[in-house]
Structure formats: structure tokens, C-alpha cells
C-alpha positions as CSV (number, residue, x, y, z in Angstrom):
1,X,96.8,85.2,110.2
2,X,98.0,84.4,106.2
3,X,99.2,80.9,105.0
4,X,102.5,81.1,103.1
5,X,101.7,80.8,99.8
6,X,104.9,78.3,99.8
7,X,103.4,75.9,101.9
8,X,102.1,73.0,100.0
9,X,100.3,71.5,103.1
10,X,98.3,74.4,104.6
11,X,96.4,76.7,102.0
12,X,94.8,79.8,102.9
13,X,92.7,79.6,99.7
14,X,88.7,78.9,100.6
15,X,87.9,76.2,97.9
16,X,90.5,74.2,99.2
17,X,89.8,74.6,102.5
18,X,86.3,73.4,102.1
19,X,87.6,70.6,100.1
20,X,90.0,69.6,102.8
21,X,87.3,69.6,105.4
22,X,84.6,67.5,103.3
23,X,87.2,65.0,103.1
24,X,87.8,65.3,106.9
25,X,83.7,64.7,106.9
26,X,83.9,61.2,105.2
27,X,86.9,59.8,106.7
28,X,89.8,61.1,109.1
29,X,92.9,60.1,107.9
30,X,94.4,59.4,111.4
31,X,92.5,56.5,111.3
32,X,94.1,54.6,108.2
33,X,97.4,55.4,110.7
34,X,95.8,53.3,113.7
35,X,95.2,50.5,111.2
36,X,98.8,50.7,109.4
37,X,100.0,51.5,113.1
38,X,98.0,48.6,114.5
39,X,99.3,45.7,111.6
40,X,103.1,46.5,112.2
41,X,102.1,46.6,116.1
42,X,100.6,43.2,116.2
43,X,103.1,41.2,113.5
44,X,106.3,43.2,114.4
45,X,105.6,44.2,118.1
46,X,104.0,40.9,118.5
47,X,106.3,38.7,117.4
48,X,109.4,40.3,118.7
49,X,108.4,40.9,122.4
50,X,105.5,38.9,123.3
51,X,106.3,36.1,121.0
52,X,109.8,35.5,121.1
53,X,110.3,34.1,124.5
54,X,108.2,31.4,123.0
55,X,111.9,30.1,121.6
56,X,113.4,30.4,125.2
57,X,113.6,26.7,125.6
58,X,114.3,25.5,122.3
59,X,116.8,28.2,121.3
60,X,118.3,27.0,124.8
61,X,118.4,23.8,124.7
62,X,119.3,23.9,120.7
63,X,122.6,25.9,121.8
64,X,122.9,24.2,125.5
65,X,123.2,27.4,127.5
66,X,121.5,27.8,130.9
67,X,118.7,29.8,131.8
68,X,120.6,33.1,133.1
69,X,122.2,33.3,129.8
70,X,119.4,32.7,127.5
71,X,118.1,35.8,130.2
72,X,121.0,37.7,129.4
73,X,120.0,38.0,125.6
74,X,116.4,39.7,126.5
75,X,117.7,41.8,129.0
76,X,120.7,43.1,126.8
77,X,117.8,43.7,124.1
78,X,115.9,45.9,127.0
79,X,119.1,47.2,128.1
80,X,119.6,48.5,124.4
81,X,116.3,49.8,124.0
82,X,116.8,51.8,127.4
83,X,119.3,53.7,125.5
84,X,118.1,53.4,122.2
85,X,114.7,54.7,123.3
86,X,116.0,58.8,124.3
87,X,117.7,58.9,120.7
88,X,114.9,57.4,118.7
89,X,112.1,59.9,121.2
90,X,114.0,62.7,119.9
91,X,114.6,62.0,116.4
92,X,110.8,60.7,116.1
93,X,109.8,64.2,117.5
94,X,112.5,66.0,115.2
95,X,112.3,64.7,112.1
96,X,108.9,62.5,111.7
97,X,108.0,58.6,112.5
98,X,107.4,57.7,108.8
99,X,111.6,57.3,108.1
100,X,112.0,55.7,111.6
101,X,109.4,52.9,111.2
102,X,110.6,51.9,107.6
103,X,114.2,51.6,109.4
104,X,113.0,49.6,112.8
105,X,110.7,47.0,110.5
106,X,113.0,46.5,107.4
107,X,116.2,46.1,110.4
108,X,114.1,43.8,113.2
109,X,113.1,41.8,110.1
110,X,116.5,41.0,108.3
111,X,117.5,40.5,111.5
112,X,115.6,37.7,112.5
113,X,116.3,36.1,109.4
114,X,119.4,35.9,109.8
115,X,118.8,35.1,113.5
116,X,117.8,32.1,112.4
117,X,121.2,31.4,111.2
118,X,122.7,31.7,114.2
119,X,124.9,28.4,116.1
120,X,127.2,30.2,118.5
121,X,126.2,32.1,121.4
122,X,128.0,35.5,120.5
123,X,125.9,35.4,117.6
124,X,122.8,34.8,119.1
125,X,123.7,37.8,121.6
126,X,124.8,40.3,118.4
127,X,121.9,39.0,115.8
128,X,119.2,39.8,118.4
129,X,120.4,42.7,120.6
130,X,122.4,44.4,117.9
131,X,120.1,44.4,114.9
132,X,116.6,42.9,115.5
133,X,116.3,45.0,119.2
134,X,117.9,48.0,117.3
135,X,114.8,47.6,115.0
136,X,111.9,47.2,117.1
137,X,113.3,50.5,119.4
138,X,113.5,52.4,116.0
139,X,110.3,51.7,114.6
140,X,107.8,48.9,116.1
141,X,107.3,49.9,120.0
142,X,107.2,53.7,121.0
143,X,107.2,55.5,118.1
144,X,104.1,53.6,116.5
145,X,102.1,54.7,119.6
146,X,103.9,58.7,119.6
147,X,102.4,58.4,116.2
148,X,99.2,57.8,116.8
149,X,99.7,60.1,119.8
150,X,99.9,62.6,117.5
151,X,96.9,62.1,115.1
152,X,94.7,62.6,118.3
153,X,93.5,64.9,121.5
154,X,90.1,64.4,122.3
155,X,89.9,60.6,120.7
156,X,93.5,59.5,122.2
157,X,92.5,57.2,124.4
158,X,89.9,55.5,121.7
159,X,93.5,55.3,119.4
160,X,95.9,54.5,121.3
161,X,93.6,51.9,123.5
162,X,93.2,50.7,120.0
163,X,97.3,50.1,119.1
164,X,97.9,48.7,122.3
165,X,95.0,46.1,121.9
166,X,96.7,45.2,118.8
167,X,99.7,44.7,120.8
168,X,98.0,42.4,123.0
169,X,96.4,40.9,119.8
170,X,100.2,39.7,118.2
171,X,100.6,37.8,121.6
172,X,97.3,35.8,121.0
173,X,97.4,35.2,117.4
174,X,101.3,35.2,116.9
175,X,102.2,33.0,119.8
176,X,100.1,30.1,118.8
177,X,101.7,30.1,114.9
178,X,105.1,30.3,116.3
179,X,104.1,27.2,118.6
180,X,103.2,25.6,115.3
181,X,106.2,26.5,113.5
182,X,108.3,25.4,116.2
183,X,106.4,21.7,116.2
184,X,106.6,21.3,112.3
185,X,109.4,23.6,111.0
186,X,111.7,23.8,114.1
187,X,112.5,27.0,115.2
188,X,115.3,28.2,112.6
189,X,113.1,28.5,109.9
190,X,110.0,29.6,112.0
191,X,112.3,32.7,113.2
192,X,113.3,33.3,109.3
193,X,109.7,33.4,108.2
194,X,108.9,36.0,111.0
195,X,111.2,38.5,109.7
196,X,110.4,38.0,106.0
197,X,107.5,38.5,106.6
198,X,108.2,41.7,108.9
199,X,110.2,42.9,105.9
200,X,107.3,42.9,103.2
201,X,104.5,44.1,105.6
202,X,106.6,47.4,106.7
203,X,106.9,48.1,103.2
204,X,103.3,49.1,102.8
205,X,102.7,50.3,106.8
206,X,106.0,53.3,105.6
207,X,103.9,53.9,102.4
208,X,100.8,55.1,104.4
209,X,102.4,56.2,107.6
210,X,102.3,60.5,108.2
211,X,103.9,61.3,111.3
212,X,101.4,64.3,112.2
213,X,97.6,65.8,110.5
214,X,99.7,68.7,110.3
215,X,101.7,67.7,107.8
216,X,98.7,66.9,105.2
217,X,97.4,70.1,106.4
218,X,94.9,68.2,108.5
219,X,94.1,69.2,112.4
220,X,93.7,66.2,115.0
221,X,91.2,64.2,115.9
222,X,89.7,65.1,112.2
223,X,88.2,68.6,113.5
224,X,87.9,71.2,110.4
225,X,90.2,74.2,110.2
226,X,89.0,77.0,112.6
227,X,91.0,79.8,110.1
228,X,93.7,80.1,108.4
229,X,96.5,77.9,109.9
230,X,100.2,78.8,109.9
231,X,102.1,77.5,108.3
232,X,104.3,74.0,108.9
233,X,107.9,74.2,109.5
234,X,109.1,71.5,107.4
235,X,112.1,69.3,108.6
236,X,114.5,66.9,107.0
237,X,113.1,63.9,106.5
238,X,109.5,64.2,105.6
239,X,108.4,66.1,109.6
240,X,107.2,69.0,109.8
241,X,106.9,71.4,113.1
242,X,103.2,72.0,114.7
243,X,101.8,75.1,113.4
244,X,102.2,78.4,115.6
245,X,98.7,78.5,116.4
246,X,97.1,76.0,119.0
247,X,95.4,72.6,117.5
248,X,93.0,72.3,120.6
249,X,92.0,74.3,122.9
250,X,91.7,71.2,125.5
251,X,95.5,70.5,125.2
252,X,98.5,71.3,127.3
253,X,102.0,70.8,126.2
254,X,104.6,70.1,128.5
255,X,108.1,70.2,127.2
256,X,110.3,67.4,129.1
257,X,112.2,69.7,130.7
258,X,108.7,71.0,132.5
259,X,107.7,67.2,132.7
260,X,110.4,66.9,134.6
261,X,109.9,69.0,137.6
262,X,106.8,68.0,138.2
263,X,105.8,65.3,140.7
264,X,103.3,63.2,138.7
265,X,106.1,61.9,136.0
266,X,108.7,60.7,138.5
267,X,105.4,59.0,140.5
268,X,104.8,57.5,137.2
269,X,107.7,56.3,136.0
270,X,108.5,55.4,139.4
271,X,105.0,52.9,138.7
272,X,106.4,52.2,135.1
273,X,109.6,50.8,136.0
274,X,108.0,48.6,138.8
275,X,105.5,47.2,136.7
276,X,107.3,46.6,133.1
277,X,110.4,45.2,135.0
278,X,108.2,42.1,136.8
279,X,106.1,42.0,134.3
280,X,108.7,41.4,131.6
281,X,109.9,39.2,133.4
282,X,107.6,37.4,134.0
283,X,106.3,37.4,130.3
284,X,110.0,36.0,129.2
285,X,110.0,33.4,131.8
286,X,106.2,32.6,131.3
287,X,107.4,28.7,129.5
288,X,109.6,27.4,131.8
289,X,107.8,29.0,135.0
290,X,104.2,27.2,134.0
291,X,106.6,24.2,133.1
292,X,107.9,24.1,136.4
293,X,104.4,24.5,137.9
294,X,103.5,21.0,136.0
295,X,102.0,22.0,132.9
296,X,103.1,20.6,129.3
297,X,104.7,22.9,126.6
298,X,101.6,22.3,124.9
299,X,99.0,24.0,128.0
300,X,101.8,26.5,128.7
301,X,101.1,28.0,124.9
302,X,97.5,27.4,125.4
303,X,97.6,29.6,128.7
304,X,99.6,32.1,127.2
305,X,97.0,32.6,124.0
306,X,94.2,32.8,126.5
307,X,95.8,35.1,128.7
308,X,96.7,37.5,125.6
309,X,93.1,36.9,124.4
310,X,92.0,38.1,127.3
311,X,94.1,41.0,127.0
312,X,92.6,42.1,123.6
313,X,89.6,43.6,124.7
314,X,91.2,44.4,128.2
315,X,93.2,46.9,126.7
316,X,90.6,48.4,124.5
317,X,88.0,48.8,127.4
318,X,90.4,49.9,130.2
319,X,92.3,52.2,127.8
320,X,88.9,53.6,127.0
321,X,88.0,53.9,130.2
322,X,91.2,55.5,131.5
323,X,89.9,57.8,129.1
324,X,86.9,58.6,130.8
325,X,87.7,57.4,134.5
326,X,91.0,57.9,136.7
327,X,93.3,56.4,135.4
328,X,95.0,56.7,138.6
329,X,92.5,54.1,140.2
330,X,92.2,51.7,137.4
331,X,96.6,51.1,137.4
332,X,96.2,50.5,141.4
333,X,93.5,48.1,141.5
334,X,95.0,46.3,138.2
335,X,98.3,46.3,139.4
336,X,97.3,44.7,143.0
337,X,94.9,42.0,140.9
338,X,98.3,40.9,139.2
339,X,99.6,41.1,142.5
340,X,96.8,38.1,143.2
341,X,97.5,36.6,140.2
342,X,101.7,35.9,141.0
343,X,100.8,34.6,144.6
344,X,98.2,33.1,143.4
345,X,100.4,30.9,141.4
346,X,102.7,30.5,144.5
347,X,100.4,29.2,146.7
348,X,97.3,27.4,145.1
349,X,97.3,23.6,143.2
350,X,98.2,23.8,139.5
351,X,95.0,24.2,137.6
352,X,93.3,27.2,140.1
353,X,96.9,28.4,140.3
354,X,97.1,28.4,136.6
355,X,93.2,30.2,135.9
356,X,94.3,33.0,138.9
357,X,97.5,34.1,137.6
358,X,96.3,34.2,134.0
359,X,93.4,36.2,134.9
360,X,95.9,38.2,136.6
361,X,98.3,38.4,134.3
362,X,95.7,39.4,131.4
363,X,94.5,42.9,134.1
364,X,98.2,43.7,134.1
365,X,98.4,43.1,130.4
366,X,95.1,45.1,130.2
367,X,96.0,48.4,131.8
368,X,99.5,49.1,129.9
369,X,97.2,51.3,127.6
370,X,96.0,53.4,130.3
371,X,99.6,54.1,131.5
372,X,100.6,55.4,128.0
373,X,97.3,57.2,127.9
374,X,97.7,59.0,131.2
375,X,101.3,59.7,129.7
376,X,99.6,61.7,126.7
377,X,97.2,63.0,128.5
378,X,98.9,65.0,131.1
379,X,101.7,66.0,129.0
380,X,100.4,66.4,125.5
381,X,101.5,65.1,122.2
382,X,104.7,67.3,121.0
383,X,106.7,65.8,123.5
384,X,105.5,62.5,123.5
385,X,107.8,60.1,122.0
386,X,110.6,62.3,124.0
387,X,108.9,61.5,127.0
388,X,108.7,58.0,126.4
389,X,112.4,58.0,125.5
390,X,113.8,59.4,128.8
391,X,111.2,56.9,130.7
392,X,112.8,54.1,129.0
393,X,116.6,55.2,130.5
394,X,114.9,54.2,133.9
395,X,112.3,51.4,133.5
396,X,115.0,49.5,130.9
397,X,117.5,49.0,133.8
398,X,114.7,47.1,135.7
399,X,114.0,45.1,132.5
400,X,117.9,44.5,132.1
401,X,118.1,43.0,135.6
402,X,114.6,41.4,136.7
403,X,114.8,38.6,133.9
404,X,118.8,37.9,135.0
405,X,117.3,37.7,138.2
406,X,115.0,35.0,137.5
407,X,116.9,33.1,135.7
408,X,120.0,33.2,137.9
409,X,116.9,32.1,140.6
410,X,115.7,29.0,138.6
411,X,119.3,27.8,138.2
412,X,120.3,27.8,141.2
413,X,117.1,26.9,143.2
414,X,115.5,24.7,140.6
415,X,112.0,26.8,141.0
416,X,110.1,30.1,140.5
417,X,108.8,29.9,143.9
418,X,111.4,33.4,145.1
419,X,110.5,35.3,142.1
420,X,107.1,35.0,142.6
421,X,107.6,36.5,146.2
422,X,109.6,38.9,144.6
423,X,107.9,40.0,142.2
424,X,104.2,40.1,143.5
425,X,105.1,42.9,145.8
426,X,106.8,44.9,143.1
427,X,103.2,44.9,141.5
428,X,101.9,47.0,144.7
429,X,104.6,48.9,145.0
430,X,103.7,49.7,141.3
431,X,99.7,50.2,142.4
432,X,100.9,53.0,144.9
433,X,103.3,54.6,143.2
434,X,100.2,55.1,139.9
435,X,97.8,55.6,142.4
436,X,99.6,59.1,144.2
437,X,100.4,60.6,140.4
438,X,97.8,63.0,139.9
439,X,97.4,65.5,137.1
440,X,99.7,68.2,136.9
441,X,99.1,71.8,136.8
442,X,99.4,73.3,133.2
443,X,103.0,74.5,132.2
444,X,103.9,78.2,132.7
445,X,103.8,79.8,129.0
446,X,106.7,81.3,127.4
447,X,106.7,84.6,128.6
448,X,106.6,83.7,132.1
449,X,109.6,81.5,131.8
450,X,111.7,84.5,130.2
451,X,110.9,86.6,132.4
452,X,112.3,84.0,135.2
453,X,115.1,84.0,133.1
454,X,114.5,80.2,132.0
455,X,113.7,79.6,128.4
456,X,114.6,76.8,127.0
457,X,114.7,75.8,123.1
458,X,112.4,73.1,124.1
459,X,110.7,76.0,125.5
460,X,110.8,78.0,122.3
461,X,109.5,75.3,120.0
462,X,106.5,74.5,122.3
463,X,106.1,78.2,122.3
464,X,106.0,78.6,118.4
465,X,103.3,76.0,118.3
């Protein structure tokens, strides 16, 4: 097949084709967009959902509102990214990640700083659910990992085990500076240095950003051109469409609509919701629930480094591993060691209590790659973000109500002990629901779904690639 001799990304010319696949020899470019991908992960992702509950208290007590409605602002946030997250799935699949993650950084960061402004509680409420939230659904959670989804087939779970331990690595090196901004600066201007420095480290991560290999003329995972390629389709705002002929031979696209009707994504998003909703939870309450088991502000941050410490190479080996293993068995057992963890700290003295949930705690932490992974894995890359966005409909309503829940618990019963029954179950039921979601079988191509009469557009874009 000819390359269009319009196409600047694809050339059909020999030299250049050589020259395109030395390059690919030294270094594959995907990788400087794990490293971007993995700096705005840990800073912006970082300090946005695994640090910020580290102001829960003294945000709280600063504006002398109780614990349900300092809830209310994190779950409005998740509530907001639930239906953020479709839009921003589809225009990241659309039109490209590169224009979405300058957007999400430069908004989450001017938002915090002006956060930091904040005295009323309707301001508190608009500052963080209406702009910095906004921000981090456009550009610092799912559509940094649907990019790097994208660079990669046969490496995916190496990359994207590779984002989501940098993920885990902003809770265990952002956490501890906030502490320290909070002790020496307070936490007004600790929360305005966050986002200026979100601000000027986006600016760079958008410069070196490409949504897809395809549109440097590249193939993923680095592998040189097999022939002459197809050309792009380019879209508005930098994207361009897959080329019409196949990037791997070991990949299956599902378009959502066939996604849909197949038993393994409602098993795991079934698992998802379970497990993000208690876990969230948990993570936003972490302060004030190893508070109210005895320990001091100061052990509480301790614990909460160490646990996401423990995370780091968690996620990296499990993710690696859920390359290579089930992924199936590695979410059950995880999910029913954080099952351990949660009663655990029910049940035992303070200091075993502490070392088994945070051990716990750190395995659930662990195996959020492999979920993501399996995610890729069975239902390819040109659908990924998309994917992602209709699981966060679902599995955002659990994170809207699990931390109300809590906190309405805590102010009403004075402890964490309900939540923890509550919530340790909700990890099994998370186990079991992963466990049963198997692979799917590979999606009927176009031409059988005309001649059942039911193409789709979907259809006919996953088609022409």
C-alpha cells in the first residue's frame, strides 16, 4: 500500500524509513512520554489525590466545619470527575492527550493557588471541585495513563506499571513535604506553592508529550515499520487517527460499544467501583482514622509515607507481573489482604494494628496497576481513555458517597470502628467480582457486524485502523 505523499508523518520513501527505524534502534520515543508522563503523575496526581487529604484537618479546623463536610468537598471532586471523565475519554481519543494535559495541569495548578485563598466554605467547595478537580480529570489522572496506553502493546504492562508507580511515588515523596509545609508555612501557602509549581512543570511535560507513535510516524512498542504504512488521519488539535493497517498483530481492539456486551467489563468495573470507592475512602480519611486509633499527626504522616513507599515498587512488580501472570488472581488475593489489613486495624492494639493495615493498605495500593493493565489488555488501546471514561460514570458514585459515609460515621459515632466493618467486606466483594472476569473473546470484525446489520461509527473507525 502507498504513503500519501501529503503526509508529513509517514513517508513511503526508503532513506527515511531507514532513518526512522535507526532512531527507533537507539531510543524509543514512547519512553521520554513515560518519564514526562510519570513527573506530572507524581507532582500533579500526587499532590492532588494522594496528598491533599493531608490538609483534611487543618483546612477543617482552619474553616470550623465538621467532618462530613470537609467529606463533601472530595466526594463532589470524585463526583465531578465521574462526569468529567466520559467527556475528557472521548475528547482524549478524538483529538489527542498533548492539548488536554496542558489544560488539566495549567487549570489544577492556578487552581490551587488560588485555593489557598480561600476563607468561606462555598469557596473552598467551587475553588477545589470546580477548577482544581476540573484539572486533574482533564489532564493528570486517565488521560496520562491512555497515553502511555497508547505508546505500547507488547511492553504495556512494563509502562504503564511504570506511571502508576509514579503515582504511588507523589504519595511517598509529596506527602511528607506537604507535612512540612503545613508545620512551617501553614497550609495556605503550602497549597499555593503546589500549584505554582504544577503550573511551571506542565509547561515542559505539553512540550514533549505526543498522544500516539503514529503521529511521529513511529509504530508501538518502538518495533520498525513492516512496509509502507498508511497514512494518519490528522485531527484538530494535534491527534491524528491510527493508520488503516494493523500496528500488532498481538492486539485486539474492542470499541466500547463491544466492550460493553461482554461479561468481563461489567465484572470489572463491578471490582473497580468496589475497590476505588473504600479505598478512597479510606485514603481521605487516613489522618483522622489513625488519629482516632491513637497515633500523633506526626506517626500518622510517617505511616502514610511508608505505606506509599511500600507502594512504589508494589506497583511496578505486580503491574509487571499482571503482565505476565493472571491478573485475575493477583486483584483477588490483594484485594482480600486489604481485606486483612481494614480488620486488622479493627481488631488488633495500635502498633500491630497500625503495621497490618499499612501492609494492607500498600497490596491494595499495589495492584491498581494491574487493574488498568488488564483494562488495556483485553480491550486494546484505541478505546482506552473511552473506556476509562464510561468506568468512571459508575465507580465515581461510590467515590461520591463512601467518603460522606465515613464522615457522617465519625460524627455521629465518634469512631471509625463501622467503616471499617463496612468497608473490609467491600474489598472481597471486590476480590470476587476481579477474580470471575476472564478474558474476552476477540471482537467480531467489520464485516460481520454489517452483515448483522450493526455497524457502528465506533465500528467504522476501529475498522479503518
Amino acid at each position: 500500500m502507498s504513503t500519501s505523499p501529503t503526509n508529513p508523518q509517514i513517508s513511503s520513501d526508503p532513506t527515511e524509513t531507514g532513518t526512522t527505524q535507526r532512531r527507533q534502534g537507539r531510543f524509543f520515543y514512547g519512553w521520554y512520554v513515560v518519564a514526562v508522563a510519570c513527573l506530572q503523575g507524581m507532582f500533579g496526581n500526587g499532590a492532588i489525590s494522594t496528598g491533599f487529604p493531608r490538609f483534611f484537618e487543618p483546612i477543617r479546623g482552619d474553616l470550623g466545619i465538621s467532618y462530613a463536610a470537609m467529606s463533601l468537598v472530595f466526594s463532589l471532586a470524585r463526583a465531578e470527575g465521574g462526569l468529567g471523565a466520559p467527556l475528557v475519554g472521548w475528547l482524549v481519543d478524538k483529538f489527542g492527550s498533548r492539548p488536554m494535559i496542558l489544560f488539566g495541569g495549567l487549570t489544577a495548578g492556578i487552581g490551587l493557588m488560588l485555593l489557598s485563598f480561600a476563607t468561606e466554605y462555598w469557596q473552598l467547595v467551587l475553588l477545589f471541585v470546580g477548577v482544581v478537580s476540573v484539572g486533574k480529570t482533564a489532564g493528570l489522572g486517565q488521560t496520562l495513563m491512555a497515553t502511555v496506553n497508547q505508546w505500547f502493546i507488547r511492553r504495556k504492562a512494563v509502562a504503564l506499571s511504570t506511571l502508576m508507580t509514579a503515582f504511588a511515588g507523589g504519595g511517598a515523596i509529596v506527602v511528607p513535604l506537604l507535612h512540612m509545609g503545613i508545620v512551617f508555612l501553614d497550609w495556605r501557602p503550602t497549597v499555593f506553592i503546589i500549584g505554582l509549581f504544577i503550573v511551571i512543570l506542565t509547561l515542559p511535560v505539553a512540550y514533549v508529550i505526543r498522544s500516539r507513535p503514529e503521529d511521529m510516524g513511529l509504530r508501538p512498542d518502538g518495533d520498525p515499520p513492516t512496509g509502507a504504512a498508511a497514512p494518519a488521519r490528522p485531527t484538530r488539535g494535534g491527534g491524528h487517527h491510527a493508520p488503516a493497517t494493523s500496528t500488532s498483530s498481538e492486539e485486539q481492539n474492542f470499541t466500547v460499544r463491544q466492550a460493553l456486551r461482554t461479561q468481563s467489563f461489567w465484572f470489572i468495573l463491578l471490582g473497580v467501583i468496589t475497590r476505588v470507592s473504600a479505598t478512597n475512602s479510606i485514603i481521605i480519611h487516613l489522618f483522622p482514622l489513625l488519629v482516632w486509633k491513637g497515633m500523633t499527626e506526626d506517626v500518622a504522616t510517617l505511616a502514610a509515607s511508608v505505606m506509599f513507599f511500600m507502594a512504589i515498587p508494589l506497583r511496578f512488580l505486580l503491574g509487571v507481573a499482571g503482565g505476565r501472570l493472571s491478573p485475575r488472581k493477583l486483584l483477588f488475593y490483594g484485594m482480600n489482604l486489604g481485606a486483612i489489613g481494614l480488620v486488622g486495624l479493627w481488631v488488633l492494639p495500635q502498633w500491630p494494628a497500625l503495621i497490618v493495615f499499612i501492609l494492607g493498605l500498600a497490596i491494595v495500593e499495589g495492584i491498581t496497576s494491574v487493574n488498568w493493565i488488564m483494562v488495556g489488555d483485553y480491550f486494546g488501546r484505541n478505546r482506552f481513555a473511552s473506556l476509562m471514561g464510561a468506568m468512571s460514570i459508575f465507580h465515581n458514585i461510590g467515590m461520591f458517597i463512601a467518603p460522606i459515609y465515613a464522615g457522617w460515621i465519625r460524627d455521629t459515632t465518634g469512631s471509625y470502628e463501622i467503616v471499617l466493618m463496612t468497608f473490609a467486606p467491600t474489598f472481597v466483594l471486590s476480590a470476587f467480582m476481579f477474580a470471575m472476569a476472564r478474558r474476552p473473546s476477540p471482537p467480531q470484525s467489520s464485516g460481520e457486524v454489517e452483515e448483522a446489520g450493526e455497524v457502528t461509527q465506533d465500528a467504522g473507525d476501529n475498522a479503518g485502523r
